[in-house]
PDB file of N, CA, C and O in Angstrom:
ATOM      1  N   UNK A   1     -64.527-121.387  39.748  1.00  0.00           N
ATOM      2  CA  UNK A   1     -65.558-121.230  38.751  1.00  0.00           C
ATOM      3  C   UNK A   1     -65.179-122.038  37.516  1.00  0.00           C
ATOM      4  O   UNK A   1     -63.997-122.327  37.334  1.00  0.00           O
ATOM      5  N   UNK A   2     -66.254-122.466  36.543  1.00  0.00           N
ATOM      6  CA  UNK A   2     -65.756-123.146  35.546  1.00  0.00           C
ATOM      7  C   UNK A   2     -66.754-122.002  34.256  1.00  0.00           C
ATOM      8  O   UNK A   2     -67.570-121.087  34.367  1.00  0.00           O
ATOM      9  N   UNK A   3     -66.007-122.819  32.967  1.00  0.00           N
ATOM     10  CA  UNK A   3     -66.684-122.194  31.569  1.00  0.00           C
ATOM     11  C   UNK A   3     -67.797-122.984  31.105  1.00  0.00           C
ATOM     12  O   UNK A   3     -67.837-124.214  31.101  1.00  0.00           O
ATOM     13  N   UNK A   4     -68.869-122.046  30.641  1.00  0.00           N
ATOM     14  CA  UNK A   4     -69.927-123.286  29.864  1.00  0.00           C
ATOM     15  C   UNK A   4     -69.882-121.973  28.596  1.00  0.00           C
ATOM     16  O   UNK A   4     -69.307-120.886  28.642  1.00  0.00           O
ATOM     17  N   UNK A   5     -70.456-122.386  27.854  1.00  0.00           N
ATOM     18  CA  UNK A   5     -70.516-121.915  26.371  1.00  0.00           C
ATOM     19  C   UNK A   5     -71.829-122.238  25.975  1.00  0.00           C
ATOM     20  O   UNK A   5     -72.354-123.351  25.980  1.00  0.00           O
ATOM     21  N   UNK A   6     -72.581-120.543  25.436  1.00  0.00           N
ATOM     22  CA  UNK A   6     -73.638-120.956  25.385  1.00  0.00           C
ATOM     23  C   UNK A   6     -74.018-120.275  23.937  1.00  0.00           C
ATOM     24  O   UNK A   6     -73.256-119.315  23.821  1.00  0.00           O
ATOM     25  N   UNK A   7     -74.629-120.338  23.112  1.00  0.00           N
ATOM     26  CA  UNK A   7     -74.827-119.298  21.781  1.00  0.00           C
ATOM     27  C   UNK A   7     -76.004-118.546  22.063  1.00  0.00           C
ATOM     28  O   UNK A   7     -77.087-118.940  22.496  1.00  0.00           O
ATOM     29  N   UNK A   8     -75.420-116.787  21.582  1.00  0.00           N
ATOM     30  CA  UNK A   8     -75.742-116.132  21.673  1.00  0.00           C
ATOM     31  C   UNK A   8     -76.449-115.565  20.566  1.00  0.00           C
ATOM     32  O   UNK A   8     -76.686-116.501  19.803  1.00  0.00           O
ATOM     33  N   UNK A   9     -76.997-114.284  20.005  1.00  0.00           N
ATOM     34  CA  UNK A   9     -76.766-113.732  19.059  1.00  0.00           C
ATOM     35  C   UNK A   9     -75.508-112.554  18.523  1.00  0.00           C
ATOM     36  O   UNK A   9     -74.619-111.897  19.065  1.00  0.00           O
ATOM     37  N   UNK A  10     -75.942-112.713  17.408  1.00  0.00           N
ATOM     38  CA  UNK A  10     -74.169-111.824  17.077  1.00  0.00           C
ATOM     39  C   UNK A  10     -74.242-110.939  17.570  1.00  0.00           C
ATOM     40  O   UNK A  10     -73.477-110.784  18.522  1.00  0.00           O
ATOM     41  N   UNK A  11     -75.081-109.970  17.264  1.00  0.00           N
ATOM     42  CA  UNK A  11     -75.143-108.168  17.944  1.00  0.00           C
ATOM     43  C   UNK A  11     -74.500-108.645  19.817  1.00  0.00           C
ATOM     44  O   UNK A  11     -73.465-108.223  20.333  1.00  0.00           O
ATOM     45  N   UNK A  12     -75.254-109.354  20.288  1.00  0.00           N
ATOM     46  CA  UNK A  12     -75.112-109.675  21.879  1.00  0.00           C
ATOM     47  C   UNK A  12     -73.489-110.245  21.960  1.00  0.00           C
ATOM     48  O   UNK A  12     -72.793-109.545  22.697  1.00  0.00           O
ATOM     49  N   UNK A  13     -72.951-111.123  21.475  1.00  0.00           N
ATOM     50  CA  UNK A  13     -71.592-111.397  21.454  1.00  0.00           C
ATOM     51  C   UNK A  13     -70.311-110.587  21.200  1.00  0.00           C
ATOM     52  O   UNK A  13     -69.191-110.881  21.619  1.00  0.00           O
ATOM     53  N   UNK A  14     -70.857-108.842  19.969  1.00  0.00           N
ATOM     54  CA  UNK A  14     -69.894-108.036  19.948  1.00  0.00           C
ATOM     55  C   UNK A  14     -70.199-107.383  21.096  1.00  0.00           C
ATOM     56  O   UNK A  14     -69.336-107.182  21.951  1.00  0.00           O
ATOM     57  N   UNK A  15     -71.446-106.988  21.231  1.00  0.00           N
ATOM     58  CA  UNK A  15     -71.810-105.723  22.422  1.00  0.00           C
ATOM     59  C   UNK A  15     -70.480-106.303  23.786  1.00  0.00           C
ATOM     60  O   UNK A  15     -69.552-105.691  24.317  1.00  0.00           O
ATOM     61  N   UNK A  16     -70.989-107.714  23.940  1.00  0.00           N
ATOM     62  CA  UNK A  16     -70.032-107.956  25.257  1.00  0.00           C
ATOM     63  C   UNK A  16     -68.584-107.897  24.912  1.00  0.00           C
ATOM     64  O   UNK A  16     -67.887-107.375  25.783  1.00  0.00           O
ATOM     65  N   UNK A  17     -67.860-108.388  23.647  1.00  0.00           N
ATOM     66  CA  UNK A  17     -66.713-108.326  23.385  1.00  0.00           C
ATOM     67  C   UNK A  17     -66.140-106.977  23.706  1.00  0.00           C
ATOM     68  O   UNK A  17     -65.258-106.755  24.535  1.00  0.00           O
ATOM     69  N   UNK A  18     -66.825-106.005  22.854  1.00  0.00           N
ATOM     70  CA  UNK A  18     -66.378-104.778  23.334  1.00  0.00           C
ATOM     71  C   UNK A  18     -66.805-103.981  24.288  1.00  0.00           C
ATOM     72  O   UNK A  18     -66.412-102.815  24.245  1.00  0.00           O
ATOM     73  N   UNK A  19     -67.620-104.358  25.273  1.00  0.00           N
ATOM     74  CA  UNK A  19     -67.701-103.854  26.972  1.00  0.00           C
ATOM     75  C   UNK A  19     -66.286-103.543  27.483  1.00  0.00           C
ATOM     76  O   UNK A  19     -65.345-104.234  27.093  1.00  0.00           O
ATOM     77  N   UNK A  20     -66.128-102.672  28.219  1.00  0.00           N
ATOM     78  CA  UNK A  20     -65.186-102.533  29.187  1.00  0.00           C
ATOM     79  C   UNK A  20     -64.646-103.579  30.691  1.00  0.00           C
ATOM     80  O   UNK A  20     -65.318-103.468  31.716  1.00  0.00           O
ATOM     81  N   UNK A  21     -64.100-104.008  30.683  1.00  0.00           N
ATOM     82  CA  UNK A  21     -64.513-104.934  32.217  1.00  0.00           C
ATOM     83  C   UNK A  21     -65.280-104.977  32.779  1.00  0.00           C
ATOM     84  O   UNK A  21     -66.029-105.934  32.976  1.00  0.00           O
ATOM     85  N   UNK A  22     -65.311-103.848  33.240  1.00  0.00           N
ATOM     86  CA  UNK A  22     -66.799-103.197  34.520  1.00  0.00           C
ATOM     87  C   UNK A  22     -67.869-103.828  34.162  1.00  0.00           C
ATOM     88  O   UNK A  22     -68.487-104.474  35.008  1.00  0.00           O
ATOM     89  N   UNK A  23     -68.249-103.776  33.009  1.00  0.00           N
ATOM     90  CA  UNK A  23     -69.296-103.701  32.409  1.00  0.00           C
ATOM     91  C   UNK A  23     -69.515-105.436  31.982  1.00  0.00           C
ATOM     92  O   UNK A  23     -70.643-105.902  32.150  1.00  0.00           O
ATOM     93  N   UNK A  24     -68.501-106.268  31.482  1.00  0.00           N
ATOM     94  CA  UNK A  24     -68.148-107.446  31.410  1.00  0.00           C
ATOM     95  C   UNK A  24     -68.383-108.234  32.885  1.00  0.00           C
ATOM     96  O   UNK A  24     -68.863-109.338  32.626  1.00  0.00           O
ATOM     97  N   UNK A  25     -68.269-108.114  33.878  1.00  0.00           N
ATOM     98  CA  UNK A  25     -67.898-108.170  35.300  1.00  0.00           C
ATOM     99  C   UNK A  25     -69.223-108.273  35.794  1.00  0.00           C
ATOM    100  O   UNK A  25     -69.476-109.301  36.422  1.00  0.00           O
ATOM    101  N   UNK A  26     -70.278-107.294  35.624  1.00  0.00           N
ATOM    102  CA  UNK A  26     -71.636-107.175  35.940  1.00  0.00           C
ATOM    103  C   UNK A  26     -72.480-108.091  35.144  1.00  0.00           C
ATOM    104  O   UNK A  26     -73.449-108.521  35.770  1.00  0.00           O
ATOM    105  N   UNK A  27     -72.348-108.544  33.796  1.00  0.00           N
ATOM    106  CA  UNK A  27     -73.390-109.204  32.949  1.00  0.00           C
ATOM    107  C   UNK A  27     -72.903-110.619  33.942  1.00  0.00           C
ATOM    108  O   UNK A  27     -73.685-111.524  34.237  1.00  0.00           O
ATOM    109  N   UNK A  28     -71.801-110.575  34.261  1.00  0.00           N
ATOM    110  CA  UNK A  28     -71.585-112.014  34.522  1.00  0.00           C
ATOM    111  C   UNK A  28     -71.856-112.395  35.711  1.00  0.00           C
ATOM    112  O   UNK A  28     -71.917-113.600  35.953  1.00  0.00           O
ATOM    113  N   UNK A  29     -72.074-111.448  36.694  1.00  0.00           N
ATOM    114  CA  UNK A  29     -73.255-111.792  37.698  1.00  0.00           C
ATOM    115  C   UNK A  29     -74.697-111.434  37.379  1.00  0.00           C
ATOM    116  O   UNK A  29     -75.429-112.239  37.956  1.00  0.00           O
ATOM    117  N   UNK A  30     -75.186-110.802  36.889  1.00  0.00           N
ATOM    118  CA  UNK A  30     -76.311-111.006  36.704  1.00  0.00           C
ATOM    119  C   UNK A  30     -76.636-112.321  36.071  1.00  0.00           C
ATOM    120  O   UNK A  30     -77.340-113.140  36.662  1.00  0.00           O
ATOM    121  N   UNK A  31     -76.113-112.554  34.818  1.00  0.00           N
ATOM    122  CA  UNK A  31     -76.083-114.468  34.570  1.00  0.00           C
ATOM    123  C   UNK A  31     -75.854-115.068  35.463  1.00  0.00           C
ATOM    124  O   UNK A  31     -76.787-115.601  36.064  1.00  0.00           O
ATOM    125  N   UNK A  32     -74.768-115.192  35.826  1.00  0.00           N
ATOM    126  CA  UNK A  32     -74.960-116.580  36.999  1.00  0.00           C
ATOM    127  C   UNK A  32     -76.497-115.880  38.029  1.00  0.00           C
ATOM    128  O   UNK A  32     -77.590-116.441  37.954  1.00  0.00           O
ATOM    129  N   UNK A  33     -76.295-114.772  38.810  1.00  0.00           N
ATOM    130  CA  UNK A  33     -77.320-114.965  39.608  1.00  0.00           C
ATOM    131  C   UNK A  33     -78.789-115.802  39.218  1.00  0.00           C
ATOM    132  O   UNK A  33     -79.463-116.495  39.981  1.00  0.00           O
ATOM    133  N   UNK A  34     -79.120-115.392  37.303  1.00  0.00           N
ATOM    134  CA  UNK A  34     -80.209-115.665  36.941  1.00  0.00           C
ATOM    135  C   UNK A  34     -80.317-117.256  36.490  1.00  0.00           C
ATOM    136  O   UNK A  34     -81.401-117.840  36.497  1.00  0.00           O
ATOM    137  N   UNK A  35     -78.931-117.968  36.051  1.00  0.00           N
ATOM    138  CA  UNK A  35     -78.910-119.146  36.309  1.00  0.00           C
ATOM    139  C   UNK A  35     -78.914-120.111  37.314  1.00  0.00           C
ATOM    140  O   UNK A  35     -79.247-121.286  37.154  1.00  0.00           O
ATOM    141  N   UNK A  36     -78.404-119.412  38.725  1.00  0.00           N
ATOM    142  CA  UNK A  36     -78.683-119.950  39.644  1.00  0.00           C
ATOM    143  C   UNK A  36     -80.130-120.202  40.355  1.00  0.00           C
ATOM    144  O   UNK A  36     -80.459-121.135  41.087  1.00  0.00           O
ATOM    145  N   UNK A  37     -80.887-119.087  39.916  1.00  0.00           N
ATOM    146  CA  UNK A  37     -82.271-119.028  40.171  1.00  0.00           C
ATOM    147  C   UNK A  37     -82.861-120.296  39.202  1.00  0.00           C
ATOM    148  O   UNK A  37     -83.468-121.225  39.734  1.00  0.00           O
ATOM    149  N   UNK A  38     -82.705-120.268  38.215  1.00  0.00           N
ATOM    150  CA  UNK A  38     -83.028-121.021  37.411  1.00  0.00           C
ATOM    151  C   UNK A  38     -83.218-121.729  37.367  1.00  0.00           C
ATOM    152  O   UNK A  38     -84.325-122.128  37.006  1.00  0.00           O
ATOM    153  N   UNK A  39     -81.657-122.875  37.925  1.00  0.00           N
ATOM    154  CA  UNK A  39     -81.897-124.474  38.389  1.00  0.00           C
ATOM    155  C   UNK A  39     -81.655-124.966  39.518  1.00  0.00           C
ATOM    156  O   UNK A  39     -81.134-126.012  39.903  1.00  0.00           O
ATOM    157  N   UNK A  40     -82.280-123.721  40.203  1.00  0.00           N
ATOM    158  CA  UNK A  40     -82.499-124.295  42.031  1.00  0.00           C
ATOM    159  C   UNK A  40     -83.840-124.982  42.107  1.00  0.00           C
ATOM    160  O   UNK A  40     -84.700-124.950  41.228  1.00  0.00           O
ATOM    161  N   UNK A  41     -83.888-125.393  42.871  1.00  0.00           N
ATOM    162  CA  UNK A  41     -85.590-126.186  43.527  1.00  0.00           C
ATOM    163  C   UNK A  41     -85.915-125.134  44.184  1.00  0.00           C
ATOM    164  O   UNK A  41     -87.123-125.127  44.420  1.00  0.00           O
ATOM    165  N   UNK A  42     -85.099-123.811  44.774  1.00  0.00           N
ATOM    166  CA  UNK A  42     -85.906-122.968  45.798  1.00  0.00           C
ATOM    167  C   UNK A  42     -86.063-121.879  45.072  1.00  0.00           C
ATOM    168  O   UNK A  42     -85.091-121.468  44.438  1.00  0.00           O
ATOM    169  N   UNK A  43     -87.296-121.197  45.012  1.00  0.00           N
ATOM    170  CA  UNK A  43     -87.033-119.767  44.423  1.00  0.00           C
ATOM    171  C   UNK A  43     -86.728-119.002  45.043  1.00  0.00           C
ATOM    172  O   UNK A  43     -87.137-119.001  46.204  1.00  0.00           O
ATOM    173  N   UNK A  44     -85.908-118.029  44.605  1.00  0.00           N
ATOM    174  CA  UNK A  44     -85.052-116.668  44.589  1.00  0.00           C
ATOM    175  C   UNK A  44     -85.210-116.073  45.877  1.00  0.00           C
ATOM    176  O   UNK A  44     -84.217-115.666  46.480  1.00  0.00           O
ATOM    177  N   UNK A  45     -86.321-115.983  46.344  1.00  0.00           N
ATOM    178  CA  UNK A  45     -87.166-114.657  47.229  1.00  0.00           C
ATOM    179  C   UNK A  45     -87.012-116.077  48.145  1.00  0.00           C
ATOM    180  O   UNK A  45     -86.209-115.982  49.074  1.00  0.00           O
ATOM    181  N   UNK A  46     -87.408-116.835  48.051  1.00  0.00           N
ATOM    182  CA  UNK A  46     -86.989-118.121  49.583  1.00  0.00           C
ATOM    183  C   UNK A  46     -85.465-117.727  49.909  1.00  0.00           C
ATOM    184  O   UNK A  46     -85.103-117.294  51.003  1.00  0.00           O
ATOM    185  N   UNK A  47     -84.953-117.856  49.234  1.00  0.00           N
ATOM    186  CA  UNK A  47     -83.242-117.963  49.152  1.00  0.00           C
ATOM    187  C   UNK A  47     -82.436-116.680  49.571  1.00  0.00           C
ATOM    188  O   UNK A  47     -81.239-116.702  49.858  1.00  0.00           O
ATOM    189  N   UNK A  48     -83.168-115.652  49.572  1.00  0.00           N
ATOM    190  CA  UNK A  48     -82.634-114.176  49.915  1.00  0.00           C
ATOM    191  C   UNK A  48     -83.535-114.198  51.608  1.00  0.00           C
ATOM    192  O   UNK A  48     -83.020-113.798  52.652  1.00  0.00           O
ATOM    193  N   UNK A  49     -84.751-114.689  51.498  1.00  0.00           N
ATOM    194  CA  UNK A  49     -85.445-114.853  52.936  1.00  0.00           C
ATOM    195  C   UNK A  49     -84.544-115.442  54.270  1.00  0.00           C
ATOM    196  O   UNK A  49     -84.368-114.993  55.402  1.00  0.00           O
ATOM    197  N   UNK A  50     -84.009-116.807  53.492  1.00  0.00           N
ATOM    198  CA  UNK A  50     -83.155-117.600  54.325  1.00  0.00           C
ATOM    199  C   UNK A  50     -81.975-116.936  54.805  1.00  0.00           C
ATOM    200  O   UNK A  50     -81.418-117.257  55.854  1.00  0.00           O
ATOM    201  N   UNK A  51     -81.486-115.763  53.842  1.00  0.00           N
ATOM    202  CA  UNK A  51     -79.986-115.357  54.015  1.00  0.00           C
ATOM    203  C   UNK A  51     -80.440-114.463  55.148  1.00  0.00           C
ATOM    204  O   UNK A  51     -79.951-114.403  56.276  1.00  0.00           O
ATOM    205  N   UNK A  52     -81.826-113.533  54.477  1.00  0.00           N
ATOM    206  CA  UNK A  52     -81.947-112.586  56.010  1.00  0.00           C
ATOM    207  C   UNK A  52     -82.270-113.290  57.460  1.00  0.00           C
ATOM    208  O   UNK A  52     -81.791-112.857  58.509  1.00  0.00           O
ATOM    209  N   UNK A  53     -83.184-114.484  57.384  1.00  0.00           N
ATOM    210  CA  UNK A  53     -82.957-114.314  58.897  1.00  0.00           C
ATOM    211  C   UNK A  53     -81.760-114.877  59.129  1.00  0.00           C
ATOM    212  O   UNK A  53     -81.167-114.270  60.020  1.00  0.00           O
ATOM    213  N   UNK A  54     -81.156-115.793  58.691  1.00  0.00           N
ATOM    214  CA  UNK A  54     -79.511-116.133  59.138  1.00  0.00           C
ATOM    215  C   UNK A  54     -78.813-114.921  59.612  1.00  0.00           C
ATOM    216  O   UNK A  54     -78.068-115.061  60.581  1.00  0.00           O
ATOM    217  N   UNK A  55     -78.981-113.376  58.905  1.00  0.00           N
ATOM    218  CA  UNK A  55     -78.237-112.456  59.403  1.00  0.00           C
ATOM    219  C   UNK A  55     -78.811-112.232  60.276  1.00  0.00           C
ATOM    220  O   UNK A  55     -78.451-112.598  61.394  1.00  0.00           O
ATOM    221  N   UNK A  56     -79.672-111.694  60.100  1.00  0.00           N
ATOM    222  CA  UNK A  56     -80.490-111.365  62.088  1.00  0.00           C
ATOM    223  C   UNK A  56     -80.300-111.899  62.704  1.00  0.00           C
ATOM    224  O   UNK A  56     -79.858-111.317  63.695  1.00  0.00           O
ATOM    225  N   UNK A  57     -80.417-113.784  62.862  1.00  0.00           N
ATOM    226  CA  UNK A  57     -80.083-114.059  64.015  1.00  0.00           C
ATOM    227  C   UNK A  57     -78.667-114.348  64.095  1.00  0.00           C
ATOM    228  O   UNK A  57     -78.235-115.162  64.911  1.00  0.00           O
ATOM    229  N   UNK A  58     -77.979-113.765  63.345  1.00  0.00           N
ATOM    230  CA  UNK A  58     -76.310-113.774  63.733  1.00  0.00           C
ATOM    231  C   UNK A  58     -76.504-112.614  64.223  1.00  0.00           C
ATOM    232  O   UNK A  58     -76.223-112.581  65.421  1.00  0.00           O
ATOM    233  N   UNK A  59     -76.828-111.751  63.848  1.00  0.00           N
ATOM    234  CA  UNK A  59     -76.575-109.931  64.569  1.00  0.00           C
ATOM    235  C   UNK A  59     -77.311-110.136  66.016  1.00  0.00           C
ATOM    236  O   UNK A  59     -76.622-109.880  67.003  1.00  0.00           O
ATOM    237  N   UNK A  60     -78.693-110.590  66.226  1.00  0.00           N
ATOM    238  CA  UNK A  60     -78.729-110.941  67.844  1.00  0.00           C
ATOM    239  C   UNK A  60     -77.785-111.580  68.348  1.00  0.00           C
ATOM    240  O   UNK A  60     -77.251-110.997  69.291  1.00  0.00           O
ATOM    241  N   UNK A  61     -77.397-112.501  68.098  1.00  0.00           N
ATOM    242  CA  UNK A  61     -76.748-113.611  68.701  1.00  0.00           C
ATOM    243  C   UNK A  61     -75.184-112.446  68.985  1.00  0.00           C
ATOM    244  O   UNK A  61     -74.701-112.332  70.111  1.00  0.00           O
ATOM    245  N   UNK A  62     -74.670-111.784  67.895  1.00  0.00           N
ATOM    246  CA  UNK A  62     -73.848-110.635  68.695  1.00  0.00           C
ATOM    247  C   UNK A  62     -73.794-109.763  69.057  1.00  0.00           C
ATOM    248  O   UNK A  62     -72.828-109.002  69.004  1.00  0.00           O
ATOM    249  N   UNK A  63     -75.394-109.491  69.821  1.00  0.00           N
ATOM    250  CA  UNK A  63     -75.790-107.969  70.369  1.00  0.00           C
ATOM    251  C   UNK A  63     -76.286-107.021  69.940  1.00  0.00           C
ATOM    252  O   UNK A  63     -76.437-105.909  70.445  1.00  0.00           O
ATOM    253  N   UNK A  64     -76.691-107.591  68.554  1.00  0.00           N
ATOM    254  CA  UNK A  64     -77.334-106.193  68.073  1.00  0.00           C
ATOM    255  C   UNK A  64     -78.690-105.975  67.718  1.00  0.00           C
ATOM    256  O   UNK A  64     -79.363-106.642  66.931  1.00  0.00           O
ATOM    257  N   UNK A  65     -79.080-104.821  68.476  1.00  0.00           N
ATOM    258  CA  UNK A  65     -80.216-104.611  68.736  1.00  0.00           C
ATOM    259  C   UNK A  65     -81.214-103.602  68.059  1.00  0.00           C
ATOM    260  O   UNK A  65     -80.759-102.461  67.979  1.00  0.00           O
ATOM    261  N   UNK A  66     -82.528-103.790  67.534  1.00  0.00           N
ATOM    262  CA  UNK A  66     -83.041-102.571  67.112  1.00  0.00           C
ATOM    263  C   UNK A  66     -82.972-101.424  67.503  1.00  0.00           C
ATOM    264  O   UNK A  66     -83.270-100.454  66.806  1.00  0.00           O
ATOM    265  N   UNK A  67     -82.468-101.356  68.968  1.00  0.00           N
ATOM    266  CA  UNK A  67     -81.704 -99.810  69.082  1.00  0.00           C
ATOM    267  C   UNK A  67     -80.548 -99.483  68.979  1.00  0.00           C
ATOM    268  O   UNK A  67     -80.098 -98.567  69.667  1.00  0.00           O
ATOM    269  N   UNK A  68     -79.636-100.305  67.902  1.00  0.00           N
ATOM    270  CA  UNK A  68     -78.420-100.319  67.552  1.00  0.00           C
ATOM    271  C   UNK A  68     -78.420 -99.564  66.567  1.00  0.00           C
ATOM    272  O   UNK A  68     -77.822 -98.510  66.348  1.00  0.00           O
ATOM    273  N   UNK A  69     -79.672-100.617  65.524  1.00  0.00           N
ATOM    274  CA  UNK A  69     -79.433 -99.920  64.196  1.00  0.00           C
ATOM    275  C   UNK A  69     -80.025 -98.491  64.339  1.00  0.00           C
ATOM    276  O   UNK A  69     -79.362 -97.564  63.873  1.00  0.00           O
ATOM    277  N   UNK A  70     -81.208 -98.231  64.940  1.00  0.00           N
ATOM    278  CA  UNK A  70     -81.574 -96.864  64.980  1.00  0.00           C
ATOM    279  C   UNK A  70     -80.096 -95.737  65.087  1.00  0.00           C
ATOM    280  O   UNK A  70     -79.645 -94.838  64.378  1.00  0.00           O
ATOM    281  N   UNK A  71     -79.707 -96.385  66.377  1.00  0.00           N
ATOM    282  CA  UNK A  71     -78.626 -95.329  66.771  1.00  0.00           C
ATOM    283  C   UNK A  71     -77.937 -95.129  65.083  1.00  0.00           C
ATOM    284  O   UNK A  71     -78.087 -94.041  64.526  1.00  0.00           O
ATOM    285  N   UNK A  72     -77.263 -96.163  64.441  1.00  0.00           N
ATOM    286  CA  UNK A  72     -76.554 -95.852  63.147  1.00  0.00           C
ATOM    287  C   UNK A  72     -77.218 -95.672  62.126  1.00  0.00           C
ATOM    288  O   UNK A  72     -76.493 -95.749  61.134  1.00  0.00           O
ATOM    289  N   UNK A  73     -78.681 -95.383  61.792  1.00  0.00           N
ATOM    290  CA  UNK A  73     -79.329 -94.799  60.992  1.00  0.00           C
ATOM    291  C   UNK A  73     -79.466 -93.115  61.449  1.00  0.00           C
ATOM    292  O   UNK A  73     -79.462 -92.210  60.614  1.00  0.00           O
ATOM    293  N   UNK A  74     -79.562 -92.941  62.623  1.00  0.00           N
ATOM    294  CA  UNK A  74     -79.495 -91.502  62.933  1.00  0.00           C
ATOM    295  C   UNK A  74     -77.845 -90.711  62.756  1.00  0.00           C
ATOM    296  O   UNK A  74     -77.618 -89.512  62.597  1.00  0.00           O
ATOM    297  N   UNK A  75     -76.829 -91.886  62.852  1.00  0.00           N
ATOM    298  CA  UNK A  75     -75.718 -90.686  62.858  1.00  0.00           C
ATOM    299  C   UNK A  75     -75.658 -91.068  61.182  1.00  0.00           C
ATOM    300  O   UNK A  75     -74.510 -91.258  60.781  1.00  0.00           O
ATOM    301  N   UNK A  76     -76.326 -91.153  60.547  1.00  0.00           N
ATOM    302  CA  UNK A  76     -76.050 -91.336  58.833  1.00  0.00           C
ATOM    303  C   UNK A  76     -76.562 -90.012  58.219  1.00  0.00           C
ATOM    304  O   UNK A  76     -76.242 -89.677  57.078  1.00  0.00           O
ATOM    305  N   UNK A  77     -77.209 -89.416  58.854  1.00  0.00           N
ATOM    306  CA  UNK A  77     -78.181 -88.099  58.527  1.00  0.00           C
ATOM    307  C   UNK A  77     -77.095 -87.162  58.814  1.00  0.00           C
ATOM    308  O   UNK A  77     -77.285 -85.950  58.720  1.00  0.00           O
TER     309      UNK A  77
END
């Protein structure tokens, strides 16, 4: 990962200074996620579309079947 530096307002620059990690940790994915959306050519909802069927057809491709997941949605109850 690299640093960019961007200006903020003051209230917004202490609030994060004095965050806890956790809390530091989360703004900073939500930024990148929202910058990445930002200066892609694809929007967001394409880009989460693409990831799902890639998983599906990895989970067929290793056997797994809509009566797979049923089975492990029922022993979750």
């Amino acid at each position: 990962m690299e640093n960019i530096s961007i200006p903020v307002p003051p209230y917004i620059a202490r609030v994060f200074e004095n965050a806890d990690m956790t809390v530091k940790r989360k703004a900073e994915i939500y930024i990148n996620a929202w910058l990445s959306d930002f200066f892609s050519s694809e929007p967001a909802n394409d880009q989460l579309f693409a990831i799902m069927k890639k998983a599906t057809a990895e989970a067929k491709s290793n056997g797994f079947t809509p009566e797979k997941l049923d089975d492990l949605l029922k022993d979750e109850d």
